[in-house]
C-alpha positions in Angstrom: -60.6 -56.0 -24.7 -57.6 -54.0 -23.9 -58.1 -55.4 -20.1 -58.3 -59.0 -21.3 -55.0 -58.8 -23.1 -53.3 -57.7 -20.1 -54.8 -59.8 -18.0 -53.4 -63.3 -20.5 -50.0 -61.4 -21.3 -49.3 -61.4 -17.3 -49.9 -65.4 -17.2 -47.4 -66.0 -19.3 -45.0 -68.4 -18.0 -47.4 -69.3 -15.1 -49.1 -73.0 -14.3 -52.0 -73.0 -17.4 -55.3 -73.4 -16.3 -58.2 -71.9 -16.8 -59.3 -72.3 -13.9 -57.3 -69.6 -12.9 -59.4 -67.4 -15.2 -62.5 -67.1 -13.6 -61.9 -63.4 -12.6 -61.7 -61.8 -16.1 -64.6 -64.3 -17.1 -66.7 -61.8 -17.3 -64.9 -59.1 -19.6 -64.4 -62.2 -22.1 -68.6 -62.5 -21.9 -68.6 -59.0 -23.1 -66.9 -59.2 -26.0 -68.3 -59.0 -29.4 -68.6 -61.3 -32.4 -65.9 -58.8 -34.0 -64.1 -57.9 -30.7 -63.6 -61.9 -29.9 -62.1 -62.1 -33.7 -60.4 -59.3 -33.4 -58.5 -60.5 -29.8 -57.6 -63.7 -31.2 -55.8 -62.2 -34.0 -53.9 -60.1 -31.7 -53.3 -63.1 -29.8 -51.1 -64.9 -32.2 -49.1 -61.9 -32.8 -48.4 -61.9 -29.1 -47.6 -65.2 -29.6 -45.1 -64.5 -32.0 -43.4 -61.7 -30.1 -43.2 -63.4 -26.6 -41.2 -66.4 -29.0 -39.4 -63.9 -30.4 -38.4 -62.3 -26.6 -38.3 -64.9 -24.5 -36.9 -68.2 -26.9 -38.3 -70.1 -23.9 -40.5 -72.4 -26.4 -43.9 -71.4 -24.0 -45.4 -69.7 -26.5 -47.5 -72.2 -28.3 -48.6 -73.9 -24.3 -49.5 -70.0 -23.5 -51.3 -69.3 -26.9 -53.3 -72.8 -26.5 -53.9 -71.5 -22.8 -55.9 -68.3 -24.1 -57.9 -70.0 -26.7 -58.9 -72.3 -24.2 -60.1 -69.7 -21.6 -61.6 -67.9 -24.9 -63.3 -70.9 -25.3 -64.4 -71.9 -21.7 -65.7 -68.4 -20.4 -67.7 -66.9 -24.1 -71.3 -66.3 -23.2 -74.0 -68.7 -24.7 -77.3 -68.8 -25.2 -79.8 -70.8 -27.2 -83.7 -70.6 -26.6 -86.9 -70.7 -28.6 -89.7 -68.6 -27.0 -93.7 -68.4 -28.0 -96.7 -67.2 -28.0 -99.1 -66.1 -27.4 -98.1 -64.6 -24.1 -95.6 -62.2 -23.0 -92.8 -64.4 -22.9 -91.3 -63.1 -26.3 -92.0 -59.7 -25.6 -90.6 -59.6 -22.3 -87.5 -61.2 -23.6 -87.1 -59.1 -26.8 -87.6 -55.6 -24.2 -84.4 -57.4 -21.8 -81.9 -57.9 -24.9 -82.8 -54.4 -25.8 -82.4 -52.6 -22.7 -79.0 -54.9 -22.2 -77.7 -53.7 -25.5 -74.7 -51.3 -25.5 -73.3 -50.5 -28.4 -75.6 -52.1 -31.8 -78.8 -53.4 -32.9 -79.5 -54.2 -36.5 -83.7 -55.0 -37.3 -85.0 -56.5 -40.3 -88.3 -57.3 -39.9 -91.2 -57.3 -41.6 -93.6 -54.9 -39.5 -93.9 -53.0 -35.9 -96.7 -51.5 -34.8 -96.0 -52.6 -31.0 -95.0 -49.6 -29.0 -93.7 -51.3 -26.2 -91.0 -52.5 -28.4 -90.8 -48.8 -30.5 -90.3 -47.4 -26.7 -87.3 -50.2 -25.8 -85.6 -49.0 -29.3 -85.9 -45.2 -28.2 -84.8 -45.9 -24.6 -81.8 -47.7 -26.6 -80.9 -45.0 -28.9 -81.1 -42.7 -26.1 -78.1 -44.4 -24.5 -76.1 -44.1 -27.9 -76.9 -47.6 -28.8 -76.4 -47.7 -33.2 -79.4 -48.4 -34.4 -81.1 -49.8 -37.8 -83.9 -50.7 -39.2 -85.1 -52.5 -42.5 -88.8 -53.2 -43.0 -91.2 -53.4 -45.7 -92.2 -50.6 -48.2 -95.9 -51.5 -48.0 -96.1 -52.3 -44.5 -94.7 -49.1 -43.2 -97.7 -47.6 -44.2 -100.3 -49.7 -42.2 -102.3 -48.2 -39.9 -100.0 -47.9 -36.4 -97.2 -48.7 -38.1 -94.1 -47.1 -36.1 -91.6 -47.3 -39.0 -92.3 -43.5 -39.4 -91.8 -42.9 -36.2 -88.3 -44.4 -35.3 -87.3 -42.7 -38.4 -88.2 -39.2 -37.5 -86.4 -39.5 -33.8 -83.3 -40.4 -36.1 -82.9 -43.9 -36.7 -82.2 -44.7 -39.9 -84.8 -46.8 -42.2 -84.5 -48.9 -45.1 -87.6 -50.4 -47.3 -87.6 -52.3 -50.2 -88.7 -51.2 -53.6 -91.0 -54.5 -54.8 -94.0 -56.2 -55.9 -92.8 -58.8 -53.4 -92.4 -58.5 -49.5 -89.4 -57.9 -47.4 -90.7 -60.8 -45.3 -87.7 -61.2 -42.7 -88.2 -61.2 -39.0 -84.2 -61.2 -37.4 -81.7 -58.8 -35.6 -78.5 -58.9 -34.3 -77.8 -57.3 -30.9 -74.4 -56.5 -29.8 -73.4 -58.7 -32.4 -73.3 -61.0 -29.3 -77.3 -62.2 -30.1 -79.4 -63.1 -33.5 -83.2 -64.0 -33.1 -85.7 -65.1 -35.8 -88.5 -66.6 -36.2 -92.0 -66.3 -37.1 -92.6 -63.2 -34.8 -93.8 -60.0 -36.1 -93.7 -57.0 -33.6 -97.3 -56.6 -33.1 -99.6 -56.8 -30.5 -101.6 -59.1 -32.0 -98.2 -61.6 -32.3 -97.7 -61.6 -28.4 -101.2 -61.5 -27.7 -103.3 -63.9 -30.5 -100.9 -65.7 -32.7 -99.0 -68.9 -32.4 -95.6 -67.7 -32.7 -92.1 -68.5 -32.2 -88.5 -66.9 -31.6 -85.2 -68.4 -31.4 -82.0 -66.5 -29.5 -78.9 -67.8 -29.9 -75.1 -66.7 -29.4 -73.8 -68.9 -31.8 -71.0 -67.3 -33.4 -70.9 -69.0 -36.5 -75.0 -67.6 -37.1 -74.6 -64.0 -35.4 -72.0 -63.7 -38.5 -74.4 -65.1 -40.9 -77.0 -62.9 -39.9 -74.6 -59.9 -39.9 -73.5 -60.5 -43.4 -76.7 -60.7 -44.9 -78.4 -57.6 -43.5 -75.3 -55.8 -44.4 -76.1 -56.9 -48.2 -80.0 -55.9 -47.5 -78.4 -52.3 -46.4 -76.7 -51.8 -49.2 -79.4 -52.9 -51.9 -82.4 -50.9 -49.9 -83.8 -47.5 -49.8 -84.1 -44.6 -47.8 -87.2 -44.0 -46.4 
């Protein structure tokens, strides 16, 4: 983020276009749901201090500049995969092997190892991971739940007569996907199934919020 800064600090004062900010495009795709809030709040208070310095009155054409470019170069994607087929397995294996830094899971069962491997490979690299599934399903036969938890991710169940029925995650707080998929084989392989990816920031956050209440209310496994 740090670079980013810099990099809109050292335009001020210059011809605004954001055309002219197609070589830190890609750091902006990087960022974060939280990294792109955080950066616009440290935006406006470089707004305020480059007023404060300069009493050149460029501060509000330089802050709209930013947004702008903000605006312009943040990744987005928005597709709906299904099955059966490999389609949703393939591209549930690319977000995780692109994921860097977080992936949240609440979903219902796994008993895929393709996708138990993809979260190993993940947590290998230091990726924070965590998981929420349900209490009766963990114990199906070739459930991995068990498994993820012994290598040392953490695992949360619910305590019910009813299901923990959800099927969404949040990568990199940059993707959310849900839909009806559970990861099984017999979901990419039998079952008429769908999953949605988007970027939208407005549902990542959404997303976020509740499975940080789930977190909080679950249990240990």
């Amino acid at each position: 983020m740090q670079k980013v800064i810099q990099y809109l600090k050292d335009q001020y004062g210059k011809a605004y276009s954001t055309a002219n900010g197609v070589e830190i495009a890609s750091e902006i795709q990087q960022l974060s749901l939280s990294d792109r809030k955080e950066l616009k709040s440290r935006l406006f208070h470089e707004a305020r201090i480059l007023e404060q310095k300069n009493h050149d009155g460029q501060s509000i054409a330089w802050l709209e500049y930013c947004l702008a470019l903000l605006e312009e170069h943040t990744f987005r994607f928005h597709k709906v995969y299904f099955s059966p087929g490999n389609d949703i397995l393939e591209v549930m294996g690319d977000l995780i092997d692109q994921s860097k830094s977080t992936i949240d899971l609440c979903v219902f069962t796994i008993t895929d190892s393709r996708l138990t491997n993809k979260i190993l490979q993940a947590m290998k690299r230091n990726v924070k991971i965590r998981l929420i599934t349900d209490d009766r399903k963990i114990f199906d036969r070739g459930s991995e739940g068990f498994a993820l938890r012994n290598a040392g991710i953490p695992v949360k169940i619910d305590h019910s007569q009813y299901h923990m029925h959800h099927k969404f995650g949040i990568i990199d707080q940059r993707f959310a996907f849900t839909g009806s998929f559970n990861w099984t084989y017999t979901a990419s392989k039998h079952n008429n199934e769908n999953l949605l990816i988007t970027s939208k920031y407005a549902l990542i956050e959404q997303y976020q919020e509740e499975f940080d209440r789930l977190w909080k209310e679950m249990f240990d496994l």
